[in-house]
C-alpha positions as CSV (number, residue, x, y, z in Angstrom):
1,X,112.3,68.4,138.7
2,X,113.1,68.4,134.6
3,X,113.0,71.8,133.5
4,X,113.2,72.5,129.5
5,X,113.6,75.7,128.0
6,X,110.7,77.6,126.3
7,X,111.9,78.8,123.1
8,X,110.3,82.1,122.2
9,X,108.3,82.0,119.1
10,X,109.4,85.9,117.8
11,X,112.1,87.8,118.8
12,X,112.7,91.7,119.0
13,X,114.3,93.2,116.0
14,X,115.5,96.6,116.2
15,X,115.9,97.2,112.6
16,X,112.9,97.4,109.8
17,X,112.0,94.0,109.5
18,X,108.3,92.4,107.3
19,X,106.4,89.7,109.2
20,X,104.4,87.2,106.7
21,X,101.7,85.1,108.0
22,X,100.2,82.6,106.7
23,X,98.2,82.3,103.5
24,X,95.1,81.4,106.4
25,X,95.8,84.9,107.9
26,X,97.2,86.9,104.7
27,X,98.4,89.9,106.5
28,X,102.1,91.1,106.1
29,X,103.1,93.3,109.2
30,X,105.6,95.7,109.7
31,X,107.6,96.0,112.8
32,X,107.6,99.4,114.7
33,X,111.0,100.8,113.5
34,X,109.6,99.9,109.8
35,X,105.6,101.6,111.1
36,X,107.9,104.4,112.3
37,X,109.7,105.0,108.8
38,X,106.1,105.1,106.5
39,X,104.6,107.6,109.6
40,X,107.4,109.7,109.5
41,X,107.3,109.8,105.4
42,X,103.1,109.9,105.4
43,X,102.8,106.8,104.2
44,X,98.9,105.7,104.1
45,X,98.9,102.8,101.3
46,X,101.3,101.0,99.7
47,X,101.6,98.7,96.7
48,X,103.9,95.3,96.3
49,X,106.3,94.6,94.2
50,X,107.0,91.1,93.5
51,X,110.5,89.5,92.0
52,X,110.0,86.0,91.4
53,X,113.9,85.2,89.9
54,X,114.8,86.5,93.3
55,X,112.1,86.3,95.7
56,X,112.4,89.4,96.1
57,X,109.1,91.5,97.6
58,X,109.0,95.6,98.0
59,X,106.4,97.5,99.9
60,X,106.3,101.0,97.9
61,X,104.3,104.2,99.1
62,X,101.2,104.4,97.0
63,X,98.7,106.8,96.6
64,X,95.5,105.5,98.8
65,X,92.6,104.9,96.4
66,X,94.5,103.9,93.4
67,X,94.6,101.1,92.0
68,X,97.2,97.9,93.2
69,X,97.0,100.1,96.5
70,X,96.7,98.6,99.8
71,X,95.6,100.6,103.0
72,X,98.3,100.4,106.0
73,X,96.6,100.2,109.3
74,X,98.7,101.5,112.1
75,X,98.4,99.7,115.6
76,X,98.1,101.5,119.0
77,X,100.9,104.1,119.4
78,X,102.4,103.4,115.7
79,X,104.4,100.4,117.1
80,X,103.4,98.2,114.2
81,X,101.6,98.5,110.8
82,X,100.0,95.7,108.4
83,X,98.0,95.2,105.4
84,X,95.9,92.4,103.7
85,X,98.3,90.8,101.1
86,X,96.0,87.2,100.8
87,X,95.8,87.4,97.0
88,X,98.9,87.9,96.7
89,X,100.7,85.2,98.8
90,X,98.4,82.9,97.2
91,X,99.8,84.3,93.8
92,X,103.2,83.7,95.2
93,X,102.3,80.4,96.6
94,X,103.1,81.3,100.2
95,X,103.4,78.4,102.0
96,X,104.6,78.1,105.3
97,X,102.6,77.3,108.2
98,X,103.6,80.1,110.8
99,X,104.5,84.1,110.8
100,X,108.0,84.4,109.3
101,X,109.7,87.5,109.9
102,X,112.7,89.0,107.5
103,X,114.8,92.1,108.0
104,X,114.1,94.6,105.1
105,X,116.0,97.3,104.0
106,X,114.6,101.1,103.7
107,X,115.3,102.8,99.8
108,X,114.5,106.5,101.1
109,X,114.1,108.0,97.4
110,X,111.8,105.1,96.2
111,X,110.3,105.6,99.4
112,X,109.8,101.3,99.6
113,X,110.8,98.5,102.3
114,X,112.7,95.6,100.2
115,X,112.7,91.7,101.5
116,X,114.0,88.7,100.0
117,X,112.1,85.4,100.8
118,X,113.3,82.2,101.0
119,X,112.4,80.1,98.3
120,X,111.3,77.3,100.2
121,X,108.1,79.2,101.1
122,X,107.4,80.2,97.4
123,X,105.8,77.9,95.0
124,X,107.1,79.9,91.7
125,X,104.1,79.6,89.0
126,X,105.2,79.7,85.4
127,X,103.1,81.5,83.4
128,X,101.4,79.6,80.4
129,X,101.5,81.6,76.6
Protein backbone atom coordinates (compact mmCIF):
# COMPACT_ATOMS: atom_id res chain seq x y z
CA UNK A 1 0.00 0.00 0.00
CA UNK A 2 1.40 3.67 -1.06
CA UNK A 3 0.80 5.93 1.60
CA UNK A 4 1.58 9.87 1.01
CA UNK A 5 1.50 12.39 3.51
CA UNK A 6 -1.35 14.97 3.87
CA UNK A 7 0.07 18.27 4.25
CA UNK A 8 -1.97 20.40 6.54
CA UNK A 9 -3.39 23.41 4.90
CA UNK A 10 -2.91 25.92 8.34
CA UNK A 11 -0.85 25.49 11.01
CA UNK A 12 -1.16 26.62 14.78
CA UNK A 13 0.54 29.78 15.58
CA UNK A 14 0.95 30.75 19.05
CA UNK A 15 1.80 34.33 18.55
CA UNK A 16 -0.61 37.21 17.06
CA UNK A 17 -0.72 36.34 13.62
CA UNK A 18 -3.49 38.14 10.41
CA UNK A 19 -5.06 35.57 8.09
CA UNK A 20 -6.01 37.16 4.53
CA UNK A 21 -8.36 35.42 2.30
CA UNK A 22 -9.11 35.84 -0.80
CA UNK A 23 -10.37 38.89 -2.64
CA UNK A 24 -13.68 36.13 -3.33
CA UNK A 25 -13.98 35.99 0.53
CA UNK A 26 -12.57 39.52 1.60
CA UNK A 27 -12.34 38.85 5.30
CA UNK A 28 -9.03 39.35 7.19
CA UNK A 29 -9.07 37.17 10.49
CA UNK A 30 -7.23 37.41 13.53
CA UNK A 31 -5.98 34.39 15.35
CA UNK A 32 -7.01 33.86 19.05
CA UNK A 33 -3.89 35.24 20.79
CA UNK A 34 -4.37 38.39 18.42
CA UNK A 35 -8.82 38.18 19.30
CA UNK A 36 -7.37 37.91 22.82
CA UNK A 37 -5.22 41.16 22.74
CA UNK A 38 -8.24 43.69 21.07
CA UNK A 39 -10.79 41.81 23.95
CA UNK A 40 -8.56 42.49 26.62
CA UNK A 41 -7.96 46.25 25.27
CA UNK A 42 -11.99 46.71 24.26
CA UNK A 43 -11.36 46.74 20.98
CA UNK A 44 -14.84 46.72 18.97
CA UNK A 45 -13.79 48.37 15.41
CA UNK A 46 -10.79 48.95 13.86
CA UNK A 47 -9.47 50.80 10.86
CA UNK A 48 -6.44 49.77 8.31
CA UNK A 49 -3.61 51.31 7.58
CA UNK A 50 -2.11 50.65 4.39
CA UNK A 51 1.92 51.10 3.41
CA UNK A 52 2.29 50.47 -0.17
CA UNK A 53 6.48 51.22 -0.33
CA UNK A 54 6.42 48.38 2.17
CA UNK A 55 3.45 46.35 2.09
CA UNK A 56 3.02 47.08 5.09
CA UNK A 57 -0.81 46.74 6.60
CA UNK A 58 -1.90 47.87 10.46
CA UNK A 59 -5.16 47.02 12.07
CA UNK A 60 -5.62 50.17 14.62
CA UNK A 61 -8.50 50.43 17.37
CA UNK A 62 -11.15 52.67 16.01
CA UNK A 63 -14.02 54.14 17.38
CA UNK A 64 -17.14 51.93 16.09
CA UNK A 65 -19.35 54.13 14.02
CA UNK A 66 -16.79 56.44 12.67
CA UNK A 67 -15.83 56.73 9.63
CA UNK A 68 -12.94 54.19 7.81
CA UNK A 69 -14.11 51.95 10.86
CA UNK A 70 -14.73 48.35 10.54
CA UNK A 71 -16.74 46.19 13.09
CA UNK A 72 -14.68 43.09 14.59
CA UNK A 73 -16.76 40.19 15.07
CA UNK A 74 -15.62 37.81 17.73
CA UNK A 75 -16.04 33.90 17.14
CA UNK A 76 -17.34 31.53 19.84
CA UNK A 77 -15.32 31.87 23.07
CA UNK A 78 -13.10 34.82 21.57
CA UNK A 79 -10.77 32.28 19.89
CA UNK A 80 -10.66 34.24 16.65
CA UNK A 81 -11.85 37.73 15.32
CA UNK A 82 -12.39 39.03 11.60
CA UNK A 83 -13.71 41.84 9.63
CA UNK A 84 -14.82 42.62 5.97
CA UNK A 85 -11.69 44.17 4.30
CA UNK A 86 -13.06 43.41 0.36
CA UNK A 87 -12.68 47.00 -0.76
CA UNK A 88 -9.76 47.20 0.40
CA UNK A 89 -7.79 44.09 -0.87
CA UNK A 90 -9.25 44.93 -4.13
CA UNK A 91 -7.58 48.47 -3.54
CA UNK A 92 -4.39 46.69 -2.81
CA UNK A 93 -4.81 44.24 -5.57
CA UNK A 94 -4.84 41.15 -3.30
CA UNK A 95 -4.30 38.41 -5.35
CA UNK A 96 -3.67 35.13 -4.15
CA UNK A 97 -5.88 32.31 -4.46
CA UNK A 98 -5.98 30.89 -0.85
CA UNK A 99 -6.05 32.24 3.06
CA UNK A 100 -2.47 33.42 3.71
CA UNK A 101 -1.58 33.80 7.23
CA UNK A 102 1.35 36.35 8.57
CA UNK A 103 2.63 36.80 12.06
CA UNK A 104 2.00 40.49 13.20
CA UNK A 105 3.40 42.26 15.80
CA UNK A 106 1.21 44.06 18.83
CA UNK A 107 2.25 48.21 19.25
CA UNK A 108 0.45 48.46 22.82
CA UNK A 109 0.43 52.45 22.84
CA UNK A 110 -0.96 52.76 19.18
CA UNK A 111 -3.10 50.09 20.35
CA UNK A 112 -2.69 48.40 16.40
CA UNK A 113 -1.56 44.74 15.01
CA UNK A 114 1.26 45.47 12.21
CA UNK A 115 1.88 42.94 9.07
CA UNK A 116 4.02 43.06 6.20
CA UNK A 117 2.74 41.28 2.94
CA UNK A 118 4.58 39.84 0.47
CA UNK A 119 4.64 41.72 -2.63
CA UNK A 120 3.88 38.99 -4.82
CA UNK A 121 0.27 39.15 -3.59
CA UNK A 122 0.00 42.96 -4.13
CA UNK A 123 -0.68 44.50 -7.40
CA UNK A 124 0.75 48.21 -6.35
CA UNK A 125 -1.54 50.89 -8.27
CA UNK A 126 0.12 54.16 -9.13
CA UNK A 127 -1.90 56.84 -8.71
CA UNK A 128 -2.60 59.02 -11.85
CA UNK A 129 -2.29 63.33 -11.26
Amino acid sequence: MAYETFERQSVRIEDPAVTVAPLTDGRISLNASAARLLKKAGITAVRILWDKATCGLAVQAAQKGTENSYSVVFGRGGRQAAFSAKAFLRYIGWSCDRRQTFRATWDEPAKMFEVKLPSRYVRVRVLKK
